[in-house]
KETIBA-123664 format. One record per residue: x, y, z of N, C-alpha, C, O in turn. Coordinates in pm, whole numbers, plus 50000, padded with zeros to 5 digits. Layout:
N
XYZXYZXYZXYZ
...
***
This chain:
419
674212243288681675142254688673676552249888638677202256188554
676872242688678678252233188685678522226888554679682225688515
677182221288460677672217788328677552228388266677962227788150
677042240588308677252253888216678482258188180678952259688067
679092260488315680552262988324681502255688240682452259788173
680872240088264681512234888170682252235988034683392235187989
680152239687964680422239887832681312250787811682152249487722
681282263187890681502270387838683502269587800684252274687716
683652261587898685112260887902685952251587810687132251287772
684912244587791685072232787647684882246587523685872248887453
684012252387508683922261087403684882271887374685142275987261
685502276887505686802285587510688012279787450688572284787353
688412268887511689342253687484689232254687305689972258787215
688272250287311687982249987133688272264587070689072267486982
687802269087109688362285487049689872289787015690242294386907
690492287887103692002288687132692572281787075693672285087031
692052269487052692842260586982692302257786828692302246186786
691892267186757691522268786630692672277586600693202286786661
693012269086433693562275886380693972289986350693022296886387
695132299386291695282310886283695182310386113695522303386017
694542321686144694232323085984695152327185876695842337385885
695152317485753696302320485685696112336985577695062341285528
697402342785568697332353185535697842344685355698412334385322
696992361085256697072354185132698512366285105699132373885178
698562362284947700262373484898700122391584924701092398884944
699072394984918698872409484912699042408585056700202411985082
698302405085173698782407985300700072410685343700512420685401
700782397285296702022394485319703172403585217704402403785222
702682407385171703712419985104703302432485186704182439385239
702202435085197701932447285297702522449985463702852460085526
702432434485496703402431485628704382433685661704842436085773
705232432585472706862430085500707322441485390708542442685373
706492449385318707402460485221708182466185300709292465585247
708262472285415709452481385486710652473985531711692479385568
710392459985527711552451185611711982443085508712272431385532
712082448785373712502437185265713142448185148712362456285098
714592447885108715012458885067715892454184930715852442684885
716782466284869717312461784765718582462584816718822473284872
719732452184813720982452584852721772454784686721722449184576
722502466584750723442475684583724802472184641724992476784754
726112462584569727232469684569727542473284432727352468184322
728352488884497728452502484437730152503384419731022501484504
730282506484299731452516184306731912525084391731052531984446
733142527184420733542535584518733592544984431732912554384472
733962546784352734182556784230733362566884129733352578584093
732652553484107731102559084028730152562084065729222567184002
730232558384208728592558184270727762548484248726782547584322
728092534684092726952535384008726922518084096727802513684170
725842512684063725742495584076726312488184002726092488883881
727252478584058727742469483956727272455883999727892446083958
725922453984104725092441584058724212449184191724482458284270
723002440084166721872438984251721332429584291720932421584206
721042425784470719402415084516719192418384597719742428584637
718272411784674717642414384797718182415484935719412415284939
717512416785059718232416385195716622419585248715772424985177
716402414885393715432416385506716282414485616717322407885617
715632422085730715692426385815715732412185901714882403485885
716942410786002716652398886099717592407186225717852419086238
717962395786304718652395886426717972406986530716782406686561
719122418886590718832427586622718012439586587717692446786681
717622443186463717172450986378717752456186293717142460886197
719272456886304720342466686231721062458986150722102461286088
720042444786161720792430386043720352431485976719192435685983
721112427685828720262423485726720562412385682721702409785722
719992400885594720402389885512720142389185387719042392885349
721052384385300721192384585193721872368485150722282359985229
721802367984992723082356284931724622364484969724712376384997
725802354184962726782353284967726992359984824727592370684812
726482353184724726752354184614726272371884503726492375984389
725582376584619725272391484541726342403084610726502414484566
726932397884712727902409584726729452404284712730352409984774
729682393984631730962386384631731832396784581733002397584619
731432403084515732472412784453732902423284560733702431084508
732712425684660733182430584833734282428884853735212436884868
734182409884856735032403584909736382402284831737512399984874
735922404684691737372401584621738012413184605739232412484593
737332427084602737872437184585737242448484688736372456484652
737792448084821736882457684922737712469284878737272479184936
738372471484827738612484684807737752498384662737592510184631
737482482784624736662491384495735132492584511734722502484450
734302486684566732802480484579732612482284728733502478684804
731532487584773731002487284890729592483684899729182483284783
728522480384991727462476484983726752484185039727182490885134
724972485684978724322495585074723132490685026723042483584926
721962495385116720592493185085719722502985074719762512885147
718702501084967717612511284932716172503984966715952492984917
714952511985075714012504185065712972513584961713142523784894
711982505484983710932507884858710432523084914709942531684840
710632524685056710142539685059711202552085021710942564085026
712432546184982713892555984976714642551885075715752556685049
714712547085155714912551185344716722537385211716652527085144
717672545185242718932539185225719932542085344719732550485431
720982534085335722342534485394723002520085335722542509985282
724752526485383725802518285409725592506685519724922506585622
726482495985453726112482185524727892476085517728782477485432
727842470285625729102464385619728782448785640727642445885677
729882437085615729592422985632730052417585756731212420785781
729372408685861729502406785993729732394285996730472390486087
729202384285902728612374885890728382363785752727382364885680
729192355585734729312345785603729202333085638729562327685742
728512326985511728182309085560728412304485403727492299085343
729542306685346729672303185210728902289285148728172288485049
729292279685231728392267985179727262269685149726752262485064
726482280885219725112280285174724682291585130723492294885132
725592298185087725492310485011724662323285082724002331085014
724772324085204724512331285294725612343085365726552339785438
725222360285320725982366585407724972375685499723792378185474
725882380985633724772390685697725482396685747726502393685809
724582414185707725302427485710724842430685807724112422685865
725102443685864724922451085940725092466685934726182471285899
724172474185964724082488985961724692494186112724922486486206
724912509086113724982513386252724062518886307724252527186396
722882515486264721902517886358720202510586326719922506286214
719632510286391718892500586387717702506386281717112517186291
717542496986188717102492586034715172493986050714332499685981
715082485986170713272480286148713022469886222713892463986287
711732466786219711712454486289712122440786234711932439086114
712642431286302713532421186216712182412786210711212413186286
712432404486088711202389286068711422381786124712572378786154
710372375386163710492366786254710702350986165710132350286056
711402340086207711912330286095710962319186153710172320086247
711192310286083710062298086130710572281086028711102281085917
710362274286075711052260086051710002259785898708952266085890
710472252485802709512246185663707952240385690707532230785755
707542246885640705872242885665705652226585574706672220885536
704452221185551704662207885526704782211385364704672223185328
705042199685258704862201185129703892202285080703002194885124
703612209384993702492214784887702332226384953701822235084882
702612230285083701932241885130702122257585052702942257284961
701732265685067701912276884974702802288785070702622292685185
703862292484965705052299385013705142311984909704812311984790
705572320384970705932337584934707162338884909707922336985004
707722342284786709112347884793709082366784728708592372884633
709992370184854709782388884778711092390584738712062383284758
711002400084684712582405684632712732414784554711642420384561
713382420884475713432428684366713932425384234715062429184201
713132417684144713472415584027713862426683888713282436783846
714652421983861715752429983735715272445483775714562452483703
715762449083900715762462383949714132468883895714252479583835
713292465883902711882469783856711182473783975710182480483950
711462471284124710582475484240710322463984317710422452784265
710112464884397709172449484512708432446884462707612454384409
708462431584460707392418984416707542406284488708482399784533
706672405384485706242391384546705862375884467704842375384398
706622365184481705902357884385705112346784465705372347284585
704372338684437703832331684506703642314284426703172311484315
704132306184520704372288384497704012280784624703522284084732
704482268684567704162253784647705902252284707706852256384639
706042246384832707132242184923706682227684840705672220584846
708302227084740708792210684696709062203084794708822191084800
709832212684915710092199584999711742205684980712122215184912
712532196285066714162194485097714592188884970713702182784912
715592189184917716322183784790717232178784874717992185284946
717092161384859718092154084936719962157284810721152156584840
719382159884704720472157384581721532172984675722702171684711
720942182084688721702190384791721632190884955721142199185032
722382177384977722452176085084721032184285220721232187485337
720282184785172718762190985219718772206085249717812211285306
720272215785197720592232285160719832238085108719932250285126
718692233485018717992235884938716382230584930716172218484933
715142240984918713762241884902713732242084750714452248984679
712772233284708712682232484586710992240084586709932235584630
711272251184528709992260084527709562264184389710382269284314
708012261884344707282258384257706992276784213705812278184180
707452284384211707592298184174708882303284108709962297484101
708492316984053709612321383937710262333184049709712342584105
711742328184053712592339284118713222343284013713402335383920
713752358384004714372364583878714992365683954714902362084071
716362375183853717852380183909717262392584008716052395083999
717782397384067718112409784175716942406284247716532415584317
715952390784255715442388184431716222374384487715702366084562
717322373884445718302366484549718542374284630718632386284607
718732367184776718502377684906717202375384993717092374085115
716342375284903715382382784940714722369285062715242358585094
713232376485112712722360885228712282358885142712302365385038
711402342285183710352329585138709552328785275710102325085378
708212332485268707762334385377706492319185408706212313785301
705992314385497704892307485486703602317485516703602329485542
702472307785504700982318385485700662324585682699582326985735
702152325385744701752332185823702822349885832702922358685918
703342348285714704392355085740705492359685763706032370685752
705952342885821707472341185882708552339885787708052340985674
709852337985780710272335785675711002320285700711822316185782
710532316285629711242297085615712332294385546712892283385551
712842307485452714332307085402714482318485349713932327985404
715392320885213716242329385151716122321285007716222309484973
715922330684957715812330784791717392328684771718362334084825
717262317884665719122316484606719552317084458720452322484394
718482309084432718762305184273717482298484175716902288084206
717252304384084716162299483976717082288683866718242289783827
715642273583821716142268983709715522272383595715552264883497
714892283983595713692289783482712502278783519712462269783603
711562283383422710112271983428709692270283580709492259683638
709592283583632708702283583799709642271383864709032264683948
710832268083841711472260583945712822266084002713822267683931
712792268484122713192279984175713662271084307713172259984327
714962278684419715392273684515715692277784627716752284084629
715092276484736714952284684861716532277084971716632264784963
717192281685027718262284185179717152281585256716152288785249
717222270285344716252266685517716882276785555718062280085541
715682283485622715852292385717716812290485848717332299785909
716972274385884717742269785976719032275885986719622279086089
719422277085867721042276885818721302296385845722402301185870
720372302285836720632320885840720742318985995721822322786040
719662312886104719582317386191720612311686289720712314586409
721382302886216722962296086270724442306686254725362308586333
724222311286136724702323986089724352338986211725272347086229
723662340086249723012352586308723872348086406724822355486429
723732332186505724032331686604725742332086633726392334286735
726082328986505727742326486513728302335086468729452333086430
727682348686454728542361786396729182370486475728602373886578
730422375686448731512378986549731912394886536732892399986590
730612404086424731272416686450731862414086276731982403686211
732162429986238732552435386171733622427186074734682425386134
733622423085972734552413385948735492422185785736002416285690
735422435085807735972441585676737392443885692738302446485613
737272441285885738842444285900740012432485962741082432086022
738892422685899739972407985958740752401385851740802389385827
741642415585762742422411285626741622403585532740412405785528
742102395785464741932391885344740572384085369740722373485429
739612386585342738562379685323738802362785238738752351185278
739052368785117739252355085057739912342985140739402331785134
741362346285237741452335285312739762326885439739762315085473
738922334085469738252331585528736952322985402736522311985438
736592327085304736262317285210736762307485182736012298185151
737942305685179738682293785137738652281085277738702268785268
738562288785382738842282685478737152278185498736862266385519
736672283085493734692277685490734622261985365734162250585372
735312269385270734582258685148735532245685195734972234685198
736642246385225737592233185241736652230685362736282219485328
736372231685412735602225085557734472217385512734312205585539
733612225085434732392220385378732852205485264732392194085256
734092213485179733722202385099735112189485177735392180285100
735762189585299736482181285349735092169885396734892158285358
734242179185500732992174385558732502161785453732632149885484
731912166585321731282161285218731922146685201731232136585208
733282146485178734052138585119733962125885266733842113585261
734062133485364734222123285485732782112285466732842100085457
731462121485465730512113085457730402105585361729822095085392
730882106485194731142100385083731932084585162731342073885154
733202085885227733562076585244733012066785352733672056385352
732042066685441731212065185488729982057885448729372049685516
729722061785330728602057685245728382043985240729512041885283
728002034585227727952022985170727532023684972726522027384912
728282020684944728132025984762727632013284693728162002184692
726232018184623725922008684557727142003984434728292008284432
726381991284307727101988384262726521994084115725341996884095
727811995483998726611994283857727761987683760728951988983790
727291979383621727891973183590728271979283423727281980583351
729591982783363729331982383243730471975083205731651975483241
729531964883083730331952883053730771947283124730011941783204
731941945583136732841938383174733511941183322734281932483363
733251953783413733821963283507732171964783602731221972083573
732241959283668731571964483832731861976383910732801976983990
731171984383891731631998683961730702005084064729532001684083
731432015684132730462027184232729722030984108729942033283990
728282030284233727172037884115727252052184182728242059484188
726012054484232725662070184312726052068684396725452060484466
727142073984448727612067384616727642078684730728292081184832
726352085384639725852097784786724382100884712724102101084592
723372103684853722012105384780722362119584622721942119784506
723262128884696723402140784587723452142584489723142152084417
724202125984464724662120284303723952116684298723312110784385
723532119984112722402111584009723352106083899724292112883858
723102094583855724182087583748722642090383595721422091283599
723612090883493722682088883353724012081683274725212081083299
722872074883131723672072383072724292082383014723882093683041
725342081082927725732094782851726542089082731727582094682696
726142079182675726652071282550726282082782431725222088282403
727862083882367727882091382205726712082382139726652070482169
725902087382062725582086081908726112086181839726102096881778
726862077081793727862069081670726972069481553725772068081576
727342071081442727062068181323726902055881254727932049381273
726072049181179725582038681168726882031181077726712019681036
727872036881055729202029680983730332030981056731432030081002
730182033481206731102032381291731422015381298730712006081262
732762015481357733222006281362733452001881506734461995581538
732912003781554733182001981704732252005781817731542014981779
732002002581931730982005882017731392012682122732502009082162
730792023182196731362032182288729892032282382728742033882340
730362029982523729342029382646729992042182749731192043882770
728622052082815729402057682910728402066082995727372072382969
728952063983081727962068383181728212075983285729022070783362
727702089883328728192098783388727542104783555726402108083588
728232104583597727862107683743728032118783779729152123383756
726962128183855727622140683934726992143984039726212135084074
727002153684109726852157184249725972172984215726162179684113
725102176284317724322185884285724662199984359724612210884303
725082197384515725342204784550726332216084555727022217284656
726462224684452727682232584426727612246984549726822252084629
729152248984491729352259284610729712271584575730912272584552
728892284384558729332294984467730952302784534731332304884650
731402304684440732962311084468732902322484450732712330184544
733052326784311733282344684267732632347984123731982339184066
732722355184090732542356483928733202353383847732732352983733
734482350083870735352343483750734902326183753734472320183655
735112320883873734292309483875734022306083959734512306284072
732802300683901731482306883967730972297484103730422301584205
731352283984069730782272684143731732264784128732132261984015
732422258284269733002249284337732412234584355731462231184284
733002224984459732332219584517731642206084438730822198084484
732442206284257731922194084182732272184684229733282182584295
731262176484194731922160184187731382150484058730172149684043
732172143883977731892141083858733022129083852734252130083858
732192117483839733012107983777732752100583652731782093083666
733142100183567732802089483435733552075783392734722072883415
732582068183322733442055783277732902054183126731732055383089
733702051983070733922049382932734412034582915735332030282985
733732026282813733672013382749734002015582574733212019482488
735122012482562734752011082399735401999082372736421996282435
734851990082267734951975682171734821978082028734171987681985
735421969281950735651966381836736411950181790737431943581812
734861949381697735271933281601736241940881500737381936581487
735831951681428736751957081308737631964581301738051967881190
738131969081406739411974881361740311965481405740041955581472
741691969981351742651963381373743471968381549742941977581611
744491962581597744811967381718745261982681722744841991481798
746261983681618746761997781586745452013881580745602025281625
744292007481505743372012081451742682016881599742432028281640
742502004981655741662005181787742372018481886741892029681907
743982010981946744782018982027744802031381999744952038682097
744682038081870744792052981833743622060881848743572072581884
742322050181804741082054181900740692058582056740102067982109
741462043882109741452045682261742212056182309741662062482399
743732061382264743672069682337743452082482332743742088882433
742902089582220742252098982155741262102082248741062113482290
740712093182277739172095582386739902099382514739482109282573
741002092582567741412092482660742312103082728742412105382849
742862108282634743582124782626742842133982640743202145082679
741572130482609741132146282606740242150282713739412159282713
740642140082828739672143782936740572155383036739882162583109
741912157083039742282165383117742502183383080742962192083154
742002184582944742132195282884741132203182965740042198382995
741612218183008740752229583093740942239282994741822240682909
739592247883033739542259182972739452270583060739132281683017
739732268183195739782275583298740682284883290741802280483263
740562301983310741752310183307742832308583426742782307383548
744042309183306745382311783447745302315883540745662309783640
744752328783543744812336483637744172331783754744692332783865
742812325483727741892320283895743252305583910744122307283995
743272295983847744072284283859745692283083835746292290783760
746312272983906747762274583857747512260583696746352256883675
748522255483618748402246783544747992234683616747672234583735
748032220983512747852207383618749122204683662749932210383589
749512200183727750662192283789750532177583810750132173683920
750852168783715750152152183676751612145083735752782148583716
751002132683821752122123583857751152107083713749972107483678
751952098383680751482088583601752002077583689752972078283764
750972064083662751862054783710750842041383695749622042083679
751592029483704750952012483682750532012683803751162016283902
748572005683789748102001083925747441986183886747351985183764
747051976583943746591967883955745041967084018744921964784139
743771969283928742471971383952741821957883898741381956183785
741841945784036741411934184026741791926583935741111918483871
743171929483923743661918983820744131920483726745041913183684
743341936483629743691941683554744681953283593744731959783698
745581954383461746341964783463745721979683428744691981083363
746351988783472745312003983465746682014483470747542014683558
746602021583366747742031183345747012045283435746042051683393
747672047783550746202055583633747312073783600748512074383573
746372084783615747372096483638746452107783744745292111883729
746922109183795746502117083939746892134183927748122134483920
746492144583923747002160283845745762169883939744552168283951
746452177683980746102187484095746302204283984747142207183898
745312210684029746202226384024745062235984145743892233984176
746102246984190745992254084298745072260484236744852257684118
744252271884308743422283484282744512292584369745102290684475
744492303784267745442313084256745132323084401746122326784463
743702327284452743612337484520742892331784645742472338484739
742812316884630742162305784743743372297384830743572285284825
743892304384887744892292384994744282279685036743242278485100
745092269684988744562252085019743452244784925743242232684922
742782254984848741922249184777742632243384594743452248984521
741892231184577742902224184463741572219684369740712213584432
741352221684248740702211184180741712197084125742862197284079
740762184884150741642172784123741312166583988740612173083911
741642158083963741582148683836742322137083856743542138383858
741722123683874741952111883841741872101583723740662102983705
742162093983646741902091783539742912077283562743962077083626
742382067483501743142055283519741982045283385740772043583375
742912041883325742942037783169743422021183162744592017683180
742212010783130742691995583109743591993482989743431998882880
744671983883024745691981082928745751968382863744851960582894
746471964882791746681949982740745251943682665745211931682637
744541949182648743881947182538743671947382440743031957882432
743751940882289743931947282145742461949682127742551957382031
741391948882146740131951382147738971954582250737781954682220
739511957382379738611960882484739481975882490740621978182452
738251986782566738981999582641738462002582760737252004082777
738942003182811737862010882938738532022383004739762021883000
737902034583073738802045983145737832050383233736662047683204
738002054883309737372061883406737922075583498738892074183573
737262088183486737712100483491737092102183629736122095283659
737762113983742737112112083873737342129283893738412133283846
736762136183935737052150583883736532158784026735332156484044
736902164484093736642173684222737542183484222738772183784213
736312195284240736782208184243736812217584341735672218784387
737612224884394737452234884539737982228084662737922232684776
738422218784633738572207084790740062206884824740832212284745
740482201484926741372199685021742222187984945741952176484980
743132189484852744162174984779744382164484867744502154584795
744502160884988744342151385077743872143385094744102131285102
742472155285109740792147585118740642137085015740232125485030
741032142784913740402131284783741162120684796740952110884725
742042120684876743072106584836742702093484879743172082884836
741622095184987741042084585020739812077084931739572065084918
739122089084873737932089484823738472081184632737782077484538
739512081484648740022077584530740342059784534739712050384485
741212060184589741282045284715740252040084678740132035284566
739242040284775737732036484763737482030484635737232018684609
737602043584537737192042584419737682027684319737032020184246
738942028184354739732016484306739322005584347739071996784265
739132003284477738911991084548737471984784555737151973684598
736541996684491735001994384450735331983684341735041971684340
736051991584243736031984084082736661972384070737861970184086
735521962384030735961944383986735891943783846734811946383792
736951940583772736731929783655735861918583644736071909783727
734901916683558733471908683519734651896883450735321900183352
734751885783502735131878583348733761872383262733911867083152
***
């Protein structure tokens, strides 16, 4: 009788502890059509939409989440644009913003009264596993697409799911669910060709927890963006200097290679013409993780450095020098409008980079409607050569002018002359 009981309790044991069965895409749209909606900001004026994406249901019920980046136009102009949601059954209202995490392109609204039942969120399932993203593409109705979890993108600081499905415009916003339902992030951004990029769910439900109420009436929004992105990209820069930086060599100059997993270096040498007179090496570095701003422009948060090599047996010195600095002028030219930026403001001056002389120039300009935020430009140019060139351009955008001053430092004190 006693090993009966047994089995039977070994067989219960086993029961319970069998898997839950995974739900396929039709379930999982049937689960979540009422709690997955279209987020509209609207003209105050027209009534009409002047963009569209997604939003689902979280927190209390009367939350919603969305990108940062589909209701930005709120923030720059709350007097003209307001936000509201339509679900697939009609069921609409007004939404106000409670809740922003600019770095990760995360905002969360809130209704005055309670919305639905909120989704329940859940940590990244393993890679390859199969993931749901819903939303509303180019305003056509709810859809669902269905992919493989890439995994964390270390190149964005791990902000980012690299997901093997096609997100269109108007399902940013929207969830990324796993095959039980839950949601494991937020739809952000497509690179076309089913490669597509999911927000960890981690990062909304940090957001939910740190939201303080109604935020339409704490003045100027834009100061509270500005004050997010300098944090993020002060943060960035701190761990940059931190880094231990590999090395890479061109010619004659030992330099920082990738000196954060985020950065990928390529070559990026011109194709010269086979009657050129001279040789040009160059190789370009940048950083992946950008930080969306507004619609005028769009993404913050660069980091881009280059080095340029050019030599010549045949020209003469004159010939050469008018070459060199031709290349070398034309790295500070913007095409950025006045209006978002102020001009550059350039200090010049002689530095000593291992020996060699380096004509270096350092040039800042403000963002016009962003308090504290500066794009930079470094640039420091080898001298005294009638036949060697070398320059190197160092370029950060959205950040704290301070911050970089160290990160520049560094930069100098990386670079050795090869004899």
């Amino acid at each position: 009788m006693l090993s009966r009981v047994l089995v039977a309790l070994l067989l219960l044991a086993g029961a319970s502890a069998s898997p839950v069965a995974a739900l396929d895409s039709k379930k999982i749209f049937q689960l979540n059509e009422e709690r997955v909606f279209q987020i509209r900001v609207l003209n105050r004026e027209t009534g009409k939409k002047s963009s569209i994406g997604s939003g689902f249901i979280v927190g209390d019920g009367s939350q919603m989440a969305t990108n940062y980046h589909v209701i930005g136009q709120v923030i720059l102009e709350p007097d003209v644009f307001y936000i509201s949601y339509v679900g697939k059954d009609g069921r609409e209202g007004e939404l106000k913003l409670i809740g922003l995490d600019v770095a990760h392109d995360l905002a969360l609204l809130g209704a005055d009264e309670t919305i639905g039942e909120a989704i329940r969120m859940s940590p990244l399932p393993p890679r390859g596993a199969p993931i749901f993203a819903m939303g509303n593409p180019l305003d056509l109705g709810l859809s669902i697409a269905v992919g493989t979890n890439g995994g964390l993108l270390n190149q964005t600081d791990d902000s980012r799911i690299l997901f093997s499905g096609s997100l269109n415009p108007g399902m940013s916003g929207g969830p990324t669910f796993n095959d039980q339902g839950e949601a494991i992030g937020i739809n952000v951004a497509t690179a076309r060709n089913d490669i597509s990029f999911i927000v960890p769910s981690r990062f909304l439900t940090n957001l939910i927890e740190r939201s303080a109420g109604d935020l339409t009436d704490s003045g100027d929004l834009k100061l509270e963006v500005a004050r997010q992105v300098l944090a993020y990209e002060t943060s960035y820069i701190e761990q940059l200097l931190t880094n231990d930086w590999p090395d890479l060599d061109l010619r004659q100059f030992r330099l920082p290679g990738a000196i954060s997993p985020t950065v990928r270096c390529w070559d990026n040498s011109a194709k010269l013409s086979t009657i050129a007179r001279y040789k040009r090496y160059q190789i370009r570095c940048t950083n992946q993780n950008h930080v969306y701003l507004d619609e005028d422009n769009k993404f913050v948060g660069r980091l881009v450095y280059e080095y340029y090599w050019l030599e010549s047996d045949e020209l003469n010195p004159i010939q050469f020098y008018n070459l060199y600095q031709n290349l070398n002028k034309d790295q500070i030219e913007s095409k950025v409008d006045r209006d978002i930026v102020s001009n550059f403001s350039c200090e010049t001056w002689f530095i000593d980079v291992s020996g060699q002389e380096m004509k270096s120039n350092l040039c800042r300009r403000e963002y016009v409607e962003y308090e504290g935020m500066s794009d930079v430009l470094f640039t420091a140019a080898l001298t005294g050569h009638k036949n060697k060139g070398f320059f190197v351009t160092l370029t950060m955008t959205g950040v704290d002018y301070a911050s970089t001053l160290p990160l520049i430092q560094k930069f100098l004190e990386h670079s050795e002359w090869l004899p």
